[in-house]
C-alpha positions in Angstrom: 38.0 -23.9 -8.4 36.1 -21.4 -10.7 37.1 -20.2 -14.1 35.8 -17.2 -15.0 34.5 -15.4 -18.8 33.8 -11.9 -20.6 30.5 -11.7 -22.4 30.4 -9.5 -25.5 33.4 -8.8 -27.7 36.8 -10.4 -27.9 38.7 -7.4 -26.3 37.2 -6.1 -22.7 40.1 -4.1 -21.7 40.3 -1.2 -24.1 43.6 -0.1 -22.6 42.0 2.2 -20.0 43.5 -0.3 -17.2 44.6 2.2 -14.5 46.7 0.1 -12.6 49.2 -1.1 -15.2 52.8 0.6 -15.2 52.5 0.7 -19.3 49.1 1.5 -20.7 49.1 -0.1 -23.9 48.1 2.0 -27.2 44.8 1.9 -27.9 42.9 -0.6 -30.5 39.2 -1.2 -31.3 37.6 -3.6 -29.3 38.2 -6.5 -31.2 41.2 -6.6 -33.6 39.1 -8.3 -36.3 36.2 -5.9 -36.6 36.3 -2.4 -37.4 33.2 -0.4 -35.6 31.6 1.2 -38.5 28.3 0.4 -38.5 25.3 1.5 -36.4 25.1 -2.4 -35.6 28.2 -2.4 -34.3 27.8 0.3 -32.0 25.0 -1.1 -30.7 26.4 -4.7 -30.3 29.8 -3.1 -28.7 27.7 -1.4 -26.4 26.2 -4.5 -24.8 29.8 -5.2 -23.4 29.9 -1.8 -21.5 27.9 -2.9 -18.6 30.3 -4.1 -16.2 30.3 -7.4 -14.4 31.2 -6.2 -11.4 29.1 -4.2 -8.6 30.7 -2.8 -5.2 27.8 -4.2 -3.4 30.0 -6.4 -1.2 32.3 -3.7 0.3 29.7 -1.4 0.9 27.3 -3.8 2.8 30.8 -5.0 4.8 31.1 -1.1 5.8 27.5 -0.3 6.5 25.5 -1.2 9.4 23.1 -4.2 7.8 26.0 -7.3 8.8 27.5 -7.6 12.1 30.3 -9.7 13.3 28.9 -12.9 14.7 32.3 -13.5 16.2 30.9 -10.8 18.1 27.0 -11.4 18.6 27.8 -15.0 19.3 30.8 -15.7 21.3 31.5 -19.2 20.7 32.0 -19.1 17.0 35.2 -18.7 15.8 34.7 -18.2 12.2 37.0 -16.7 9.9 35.9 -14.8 6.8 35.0 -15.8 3.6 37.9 -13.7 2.3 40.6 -11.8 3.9 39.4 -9.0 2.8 36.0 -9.1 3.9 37.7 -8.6 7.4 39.9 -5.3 6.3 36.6 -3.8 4.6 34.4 -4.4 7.6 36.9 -2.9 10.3 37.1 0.3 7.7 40.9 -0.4 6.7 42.4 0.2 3.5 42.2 -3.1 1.6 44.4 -5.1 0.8 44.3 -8.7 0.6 43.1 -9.8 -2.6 44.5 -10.9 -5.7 43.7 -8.8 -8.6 41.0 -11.9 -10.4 39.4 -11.5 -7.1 35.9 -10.6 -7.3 34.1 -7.8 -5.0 37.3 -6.1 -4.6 37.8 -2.4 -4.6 40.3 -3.3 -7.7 37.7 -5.5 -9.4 34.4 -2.7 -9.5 36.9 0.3 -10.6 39.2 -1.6 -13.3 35.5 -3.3 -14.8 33.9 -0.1 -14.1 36.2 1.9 -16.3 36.5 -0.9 -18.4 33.0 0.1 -19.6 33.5 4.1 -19.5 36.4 2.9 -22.2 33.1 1.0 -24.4 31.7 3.6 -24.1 34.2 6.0 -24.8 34.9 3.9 -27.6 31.5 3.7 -29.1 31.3 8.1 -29.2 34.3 8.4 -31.0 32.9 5.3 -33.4 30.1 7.1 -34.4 31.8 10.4 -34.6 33.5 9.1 -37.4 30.4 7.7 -38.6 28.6 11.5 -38.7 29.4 14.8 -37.1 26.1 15.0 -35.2 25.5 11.6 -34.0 22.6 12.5 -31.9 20.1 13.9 -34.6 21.3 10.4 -36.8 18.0 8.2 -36.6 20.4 5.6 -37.0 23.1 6.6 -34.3 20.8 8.5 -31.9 20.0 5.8 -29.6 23.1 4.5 -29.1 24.4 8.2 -28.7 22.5 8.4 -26.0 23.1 4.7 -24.2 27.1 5.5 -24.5 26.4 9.1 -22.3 24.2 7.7 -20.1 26.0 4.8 -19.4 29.3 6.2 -19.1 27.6 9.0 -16.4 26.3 6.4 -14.3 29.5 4.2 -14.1 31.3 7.7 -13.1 28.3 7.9 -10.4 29.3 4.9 -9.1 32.8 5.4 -9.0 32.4 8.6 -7.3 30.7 7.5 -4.8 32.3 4.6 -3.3 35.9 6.3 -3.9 34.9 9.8 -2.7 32.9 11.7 -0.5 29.5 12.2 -0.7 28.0 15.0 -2.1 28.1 18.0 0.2 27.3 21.3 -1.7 28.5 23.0 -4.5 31.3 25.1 -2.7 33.2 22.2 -0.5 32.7 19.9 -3.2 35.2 21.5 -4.7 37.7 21.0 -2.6 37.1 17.0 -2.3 38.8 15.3 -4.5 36.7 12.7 -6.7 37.9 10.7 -9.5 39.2 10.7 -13.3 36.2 11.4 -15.6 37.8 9.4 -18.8 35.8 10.7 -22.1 38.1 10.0 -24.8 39.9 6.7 -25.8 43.3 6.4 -25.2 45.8 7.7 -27.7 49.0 7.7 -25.8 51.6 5.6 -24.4 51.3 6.7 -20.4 48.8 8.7 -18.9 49.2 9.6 -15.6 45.8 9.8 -14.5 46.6 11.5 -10.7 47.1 14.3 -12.7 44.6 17.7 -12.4 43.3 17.4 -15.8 42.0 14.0 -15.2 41.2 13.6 -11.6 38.5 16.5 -11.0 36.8 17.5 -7.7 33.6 15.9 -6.2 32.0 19.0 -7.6 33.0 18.9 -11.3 32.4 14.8 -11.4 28.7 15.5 -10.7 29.0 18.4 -13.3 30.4 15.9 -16.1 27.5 12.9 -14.8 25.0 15.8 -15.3 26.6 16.8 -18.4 26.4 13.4 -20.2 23.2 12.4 -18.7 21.6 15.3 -20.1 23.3 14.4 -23.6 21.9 11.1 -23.7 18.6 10.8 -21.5 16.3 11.8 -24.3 17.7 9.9 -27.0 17.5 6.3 -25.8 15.0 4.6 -27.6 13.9 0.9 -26.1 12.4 -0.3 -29.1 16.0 -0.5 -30.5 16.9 -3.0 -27.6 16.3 -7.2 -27.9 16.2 -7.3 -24.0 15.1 -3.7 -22.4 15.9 -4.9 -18.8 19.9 -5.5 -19.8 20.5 -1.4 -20.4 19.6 1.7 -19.9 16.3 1.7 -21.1 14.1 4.7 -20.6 12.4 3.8 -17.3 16.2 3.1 -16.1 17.3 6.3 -17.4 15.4 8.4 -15.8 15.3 6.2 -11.9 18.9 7.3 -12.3 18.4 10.8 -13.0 16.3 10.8 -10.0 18.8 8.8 -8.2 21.4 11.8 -9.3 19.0 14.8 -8.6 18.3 13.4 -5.0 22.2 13.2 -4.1 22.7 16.6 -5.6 19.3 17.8 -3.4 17.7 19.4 -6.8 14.5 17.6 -5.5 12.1 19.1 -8.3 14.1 17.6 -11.2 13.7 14.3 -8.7 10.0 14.6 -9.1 10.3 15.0 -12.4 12.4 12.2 -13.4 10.5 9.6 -11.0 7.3 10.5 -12.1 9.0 10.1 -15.8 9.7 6.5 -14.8 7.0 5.6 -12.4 4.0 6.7 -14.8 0.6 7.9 -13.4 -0.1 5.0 -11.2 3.1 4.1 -9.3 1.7 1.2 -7.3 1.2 -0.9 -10.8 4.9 -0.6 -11.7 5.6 -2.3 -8.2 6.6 -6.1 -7.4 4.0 -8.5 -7.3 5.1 -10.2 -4.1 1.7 -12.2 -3.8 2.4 -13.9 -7.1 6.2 -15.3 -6.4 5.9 -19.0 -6.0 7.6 -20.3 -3.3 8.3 -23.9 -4.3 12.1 -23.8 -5.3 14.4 -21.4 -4.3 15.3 -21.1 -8.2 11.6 -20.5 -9.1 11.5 -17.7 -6.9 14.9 -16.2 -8.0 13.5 -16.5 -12.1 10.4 -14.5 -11.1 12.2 -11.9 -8.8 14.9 -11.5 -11.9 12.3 -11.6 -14.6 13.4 -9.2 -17.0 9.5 -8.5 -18.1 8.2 -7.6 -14.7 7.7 -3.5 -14.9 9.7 -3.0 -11.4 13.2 -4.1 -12.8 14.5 -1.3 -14.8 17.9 -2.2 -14.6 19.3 -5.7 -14.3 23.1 -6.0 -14.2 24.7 -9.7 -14.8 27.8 -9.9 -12.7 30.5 -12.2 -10.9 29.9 -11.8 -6.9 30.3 -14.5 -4.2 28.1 -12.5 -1.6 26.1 -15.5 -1.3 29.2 -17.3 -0.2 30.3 -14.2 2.0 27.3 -14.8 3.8 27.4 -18.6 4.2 30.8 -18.5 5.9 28.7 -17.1 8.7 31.5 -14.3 10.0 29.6 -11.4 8.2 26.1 -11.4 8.2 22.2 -10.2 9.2 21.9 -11.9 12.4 19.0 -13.7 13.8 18.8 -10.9 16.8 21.2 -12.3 19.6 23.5 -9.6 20.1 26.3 -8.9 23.0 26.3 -5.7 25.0 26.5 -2.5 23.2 26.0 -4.1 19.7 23.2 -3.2 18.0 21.6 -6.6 16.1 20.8 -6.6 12.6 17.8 -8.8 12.7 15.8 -5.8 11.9 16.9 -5.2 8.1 14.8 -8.3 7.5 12.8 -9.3 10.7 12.3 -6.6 11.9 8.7 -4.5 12.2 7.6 -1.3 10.8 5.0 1.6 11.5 2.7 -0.9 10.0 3.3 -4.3 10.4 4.6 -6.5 13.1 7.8 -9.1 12.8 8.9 -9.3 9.2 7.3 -7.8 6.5 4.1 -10.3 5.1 6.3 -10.2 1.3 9.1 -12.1 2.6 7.1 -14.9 4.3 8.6 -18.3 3.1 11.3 -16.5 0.9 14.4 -16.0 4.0 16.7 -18.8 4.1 19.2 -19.7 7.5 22.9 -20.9 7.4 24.0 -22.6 10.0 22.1 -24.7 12.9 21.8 -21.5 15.5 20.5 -19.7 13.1 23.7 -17.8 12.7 22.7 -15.8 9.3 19.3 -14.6 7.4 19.6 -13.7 4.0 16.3 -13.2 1.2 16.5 -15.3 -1.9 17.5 -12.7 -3.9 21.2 -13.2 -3.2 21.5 -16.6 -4.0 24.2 -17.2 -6.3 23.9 -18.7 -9.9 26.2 -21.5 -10.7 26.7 -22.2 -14.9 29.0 -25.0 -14.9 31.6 -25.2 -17.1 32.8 -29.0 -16.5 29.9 -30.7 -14.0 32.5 -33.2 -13.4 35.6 -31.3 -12.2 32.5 -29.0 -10.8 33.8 -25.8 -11.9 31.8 -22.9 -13.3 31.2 -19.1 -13.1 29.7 -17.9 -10.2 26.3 -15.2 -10.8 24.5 -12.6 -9.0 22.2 -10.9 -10.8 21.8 -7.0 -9.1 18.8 -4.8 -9.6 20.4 -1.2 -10.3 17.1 0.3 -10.0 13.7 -0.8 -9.6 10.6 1.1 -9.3 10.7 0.6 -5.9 13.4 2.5 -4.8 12.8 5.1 -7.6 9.7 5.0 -5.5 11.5 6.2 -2.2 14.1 8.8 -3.9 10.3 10.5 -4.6 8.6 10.3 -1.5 12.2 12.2 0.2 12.1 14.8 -2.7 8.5 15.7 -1.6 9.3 15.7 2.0 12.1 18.1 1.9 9.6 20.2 -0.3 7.3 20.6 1.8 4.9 17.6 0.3 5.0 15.6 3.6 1.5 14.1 2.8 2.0 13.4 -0.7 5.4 11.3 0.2 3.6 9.7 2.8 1.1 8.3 0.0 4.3 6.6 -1.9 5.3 5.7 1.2 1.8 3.9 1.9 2.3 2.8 -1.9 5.7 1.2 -1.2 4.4 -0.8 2.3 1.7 -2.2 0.6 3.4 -3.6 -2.5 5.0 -5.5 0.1 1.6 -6.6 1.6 2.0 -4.9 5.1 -1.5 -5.2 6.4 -2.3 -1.4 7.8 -2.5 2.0 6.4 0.6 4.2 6.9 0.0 7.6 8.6 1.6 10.4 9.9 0.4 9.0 13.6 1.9 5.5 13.4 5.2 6.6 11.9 5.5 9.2 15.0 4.7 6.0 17.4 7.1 4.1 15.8 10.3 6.5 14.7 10.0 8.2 18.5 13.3 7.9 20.8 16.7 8.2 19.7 19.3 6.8 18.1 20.4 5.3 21.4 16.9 3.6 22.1 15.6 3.0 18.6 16.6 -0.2 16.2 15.4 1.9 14.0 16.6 5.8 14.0 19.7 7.3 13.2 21.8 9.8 14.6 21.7 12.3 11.3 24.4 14.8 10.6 23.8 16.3 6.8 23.7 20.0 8.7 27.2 19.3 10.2 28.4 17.8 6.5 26.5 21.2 4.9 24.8 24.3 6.4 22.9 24.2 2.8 20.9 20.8 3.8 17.9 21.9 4.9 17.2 20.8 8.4 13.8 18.8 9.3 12.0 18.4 12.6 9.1 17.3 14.4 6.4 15.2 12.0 9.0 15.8 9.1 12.1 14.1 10.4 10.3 11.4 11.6 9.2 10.5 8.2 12.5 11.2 7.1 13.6 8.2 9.2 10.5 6.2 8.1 11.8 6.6 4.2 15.5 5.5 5.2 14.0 2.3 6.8 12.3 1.7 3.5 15.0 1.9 2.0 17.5 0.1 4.1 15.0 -2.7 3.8 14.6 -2.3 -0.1 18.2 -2.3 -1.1 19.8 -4.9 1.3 22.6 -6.7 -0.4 22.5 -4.3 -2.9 24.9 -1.5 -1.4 22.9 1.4 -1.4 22.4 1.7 2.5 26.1 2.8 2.4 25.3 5.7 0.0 22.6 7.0 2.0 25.0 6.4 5.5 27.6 9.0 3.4 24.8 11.1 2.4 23.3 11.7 5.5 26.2 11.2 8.0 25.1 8.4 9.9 27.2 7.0 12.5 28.2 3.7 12.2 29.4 1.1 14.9 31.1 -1.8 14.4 32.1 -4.5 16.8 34.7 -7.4 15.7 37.0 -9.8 16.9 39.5 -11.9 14.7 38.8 -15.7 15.0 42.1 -15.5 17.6 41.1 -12.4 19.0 40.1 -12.8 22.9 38.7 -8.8 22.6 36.2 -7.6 21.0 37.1 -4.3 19.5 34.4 -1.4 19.2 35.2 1.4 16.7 32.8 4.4 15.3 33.0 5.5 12.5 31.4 9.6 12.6 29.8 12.0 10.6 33.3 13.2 9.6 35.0 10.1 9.4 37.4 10.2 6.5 37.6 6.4 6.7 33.9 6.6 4.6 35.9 6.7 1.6 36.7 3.7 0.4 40.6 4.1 -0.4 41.9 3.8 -4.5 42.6 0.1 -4.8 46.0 -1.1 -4.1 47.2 -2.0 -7.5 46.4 1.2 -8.7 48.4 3.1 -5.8 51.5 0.8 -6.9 51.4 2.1 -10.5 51.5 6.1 -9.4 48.2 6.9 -8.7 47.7 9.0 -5.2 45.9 7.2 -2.4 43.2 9.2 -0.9 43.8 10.2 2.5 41.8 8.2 4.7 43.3 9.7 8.6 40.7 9.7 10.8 38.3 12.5 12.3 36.7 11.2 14.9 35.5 12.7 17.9 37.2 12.5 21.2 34.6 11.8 23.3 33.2 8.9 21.8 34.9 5.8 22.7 36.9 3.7 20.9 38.0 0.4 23.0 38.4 -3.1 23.0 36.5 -5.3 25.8 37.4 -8.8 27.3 35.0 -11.0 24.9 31.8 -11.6 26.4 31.0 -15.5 27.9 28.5 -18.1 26.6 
């Protein structure tokens, strides 16, 4: 059994609960307190940063886990939760309870739990002064609340909507509700058009209130930097923004804002992470000091216990015919090294006897224990947002599609050797290694961005191969974190996935393509039930690619 709590203030949800049939009138955050002060602001805030992240389902709808039902015919292994399995075979999900955590319900209700904080705090110091952000008092905070309330939108977006195509048929995809005022009535029926806006006009309002904020936070007015949007966070997600949106100068800009003159000192010092205790390692990788977390985010996730049911996971490399393995997220070579990258030496962990999952320390779980006895608790993961690294890797593919192939070849040499890969990167070994095809290549992806936008400039030859050498990176930097789903949206990647039910005496094959409308993660249930319209998820998948189930594969 685990019992779950809210840090910060007494009141969480500020009545911006989509999925309730009565939305109650709004109150201040806590009943007690009025939020008057520039202190207040400040310490209400601290509770806007939501608990939650949506790493789980988009690693279960990705390509890092497979099935080892699948990849290893005699286990039998259910998942961890049922709806582990719905979110892996792409299906709407379903089967959760609404205290669940991971769920599709649990990242959008905490997610616009904190827009409401935010929301909140604006109209706070509104009250307070009719230009908040030329108040050396209110400034800061002015600009935390716009920033943070863009980025939990970003998120949002994302996961429930399609990726960013171009500024004409991102019009016509529907994205999300961009809340900027508290509540003040009874019902609000947020499926209407004034609140749900188009892909399009979400990125305008992000852009908007990034803009508003970005050069007004001030970190000296923080007690621990790494716990909000600091300056260095602030502008890794600008980049992260700009790159999605393809406005790759304004990526430069904001990277370089973050990464200061000499990238390769901001990095991870892998070499110095003791490897005596799996918690001395975890301390040091969370270390809210080191220079390469700019953002670390407290939250409730069982994705270490996801992966120890051993159903979804990064497999040690036994696969069954036609399924790709996943060994190579974390074993796997690179243009230069061999096996797994020298960084993670001593630092993956196994479950199982066979070897039947791999997973880096940085996943494992914090218990705080409530009642040692009973042995209940809350359950922690801390995620890393953004980190310098992958700020790092959002530069090198702005300079490649400007033209800077060298130059994003150096942060690409910068990134490999933070992680102590013992060779120089250049433009010959990344040909040798990114040659072949999707077909014949752990490593490359069939691409589709010109099929998702004739406006995404096309690369070839030397170019695309670095292209694929930067999504590697990146699928290696961000595993567990979620991101390699963004960039499989952003890019069009096709996706396979093999599973069979623990009952199942088939394996079932299904592809998910380019223009796949399944790679939107559909509106959680509860909030479906209270009015709000589902997103259409019917398929578009192309005929000639098969879709099949096979008898399951022998010992």
């Amino acid at each position: 059994m685990m019992k779950k709590y809210i840090f910060g203030l007494a009141l969480m949800t500020l009545g911006l609960v989509f999925a309730s049939c009565e939305d109650k009138l709004d109150e201040v955050p806590d009943n007690r307190t009025e939020i008057d002060t520039p202190e207040k602001v400040q310490l209400l805030l601290v509770s806007g940063y939501p608990q939650a992240v949506p790493a789980v389902i988009c690693e279960l709808s990705g390509d890092n886990y497979v099935d080892n039902n699948v990849v290893k015919p005699g286990i039998h292994r259910a998942p961890y939760k049922d709806f582990h399995e719905e979110a892996y075979a792409w299906k709407d999900i379903n089967n959760y309870g609404t205290g669940e955590d991971d769920t599709p319900y649990d990242v959008w209700e905490k997610y616009y739990q904190g827009i409401a904080v935010a929301n909140h705090a604006i109209a706070a110091m509104k009250e307070m002064d009719r230009d908040p952000a030329n108040n050396l008092e209110l400034a800061h905070s002015w600009g935390e609340a716009h920033v943070l309330r863009a980025y939990l939108h970003f998120v949002l977006v994302n996961v429930f909507a399609e990726a960013y195509k171009d500024e004409t048929q991102s019009r016509q995809d529907p994205g999300i509700p961009y809340v900027t005022e508290p509540e003040t009535k009874v019902s609000v029926n947020y499926g209407d058009d004034e609140y749900r806006h188009s892909v399009a006009e979400t990125y305008d309002l992000i852009e908007k209130d990034l803009l508003e904020g970005i050069n007004l936070i001030d970190d000296s007015k923080y007690k621990v930097p790494a716990y909000h949007f600091n300056t260095n966070a602030a502008h890794a997600f600008a980049a992260r923004f700009y790159l999605y949106k393809r406005e790759y100068e304004k990526v430069i800009e904001h990277a370089d804002a973050a990464l200061g003159s000499n990238a390769a000192s901001s990095l991870r010092k892998w070499q110095n992470i003791s490897t005596n205790t799996i918690d001395a390692m975890l301390n040091s990788y969370n270390d809210e000091t080191a220079p390469c977390n700019f953002l670390l985010q407290s939250t409730y996730s069982l994705q270490d216990r996801l992966l120890s049911a051993i159903r979804f996971v990064i497999n040690d490399g036994n696969k069954a015919e036609n399924v790709k393995s996943s060994k190579n997220v974390i074993y796997g070579g690179g243009p230069n090294w061999s096996n797994r990258l020298p960084a993670y030496d001593g630092k993956i962990y196994r479950y199982g006897e066979n070897d039947d999952g791999s997973w880096l320390f940085r996943v494992y779980e914090y218990f705080e224990y409530d009642d040692k006895i009973a042995g209940i608790g809350w359950v922690h993961i801390i995620y890393q947002p953004f980190t310098a690294e992958e700020t790092l890797l959002c530069r090198a593919e702005a300079k490649l599609y400007l033209g800077q192939t060298a130059s994003a070849i150096d942060d690409l040499n910068t990134w490999s050797a933070s992680k102590l890969a013992p060779n120089e990167l250049t433009q010959d070994r990344i040909n040798r290694f990114y040659a072949g095809d999707a077909a014949s290549n752990d490593y490359v992806e069939e691409l589709n961005p010109q099929k998702m936008s004739s406006e995404f400039k096309e690369l070839t030859g030397d170019d695309l191969y670095v292209l694929h050498c930067i999504l590697h990176f990146r699928r290696v930097e961000t595993m567990f974190e979620g991101l390699r789903w963004f960039d499989i949206k952003r890019y069009g990647i096709t996706v396979h996935h093999a599973y069979r039910g623990p009952l199942d005496k088939t394996i079932t094959h299904d592809y998910l393509q380019w223009n796949d409308k399944r790679r939107v993660l559909q509106i959680p249930n509860n909030v479906i039930s209270a009015g709000y319209p589902s997103t259409d998820r019917s398929t578009h998948v192309d005929q000639t690619t098969p879709m099949m189930s096979q008898p399951l594969l022998a010992n």
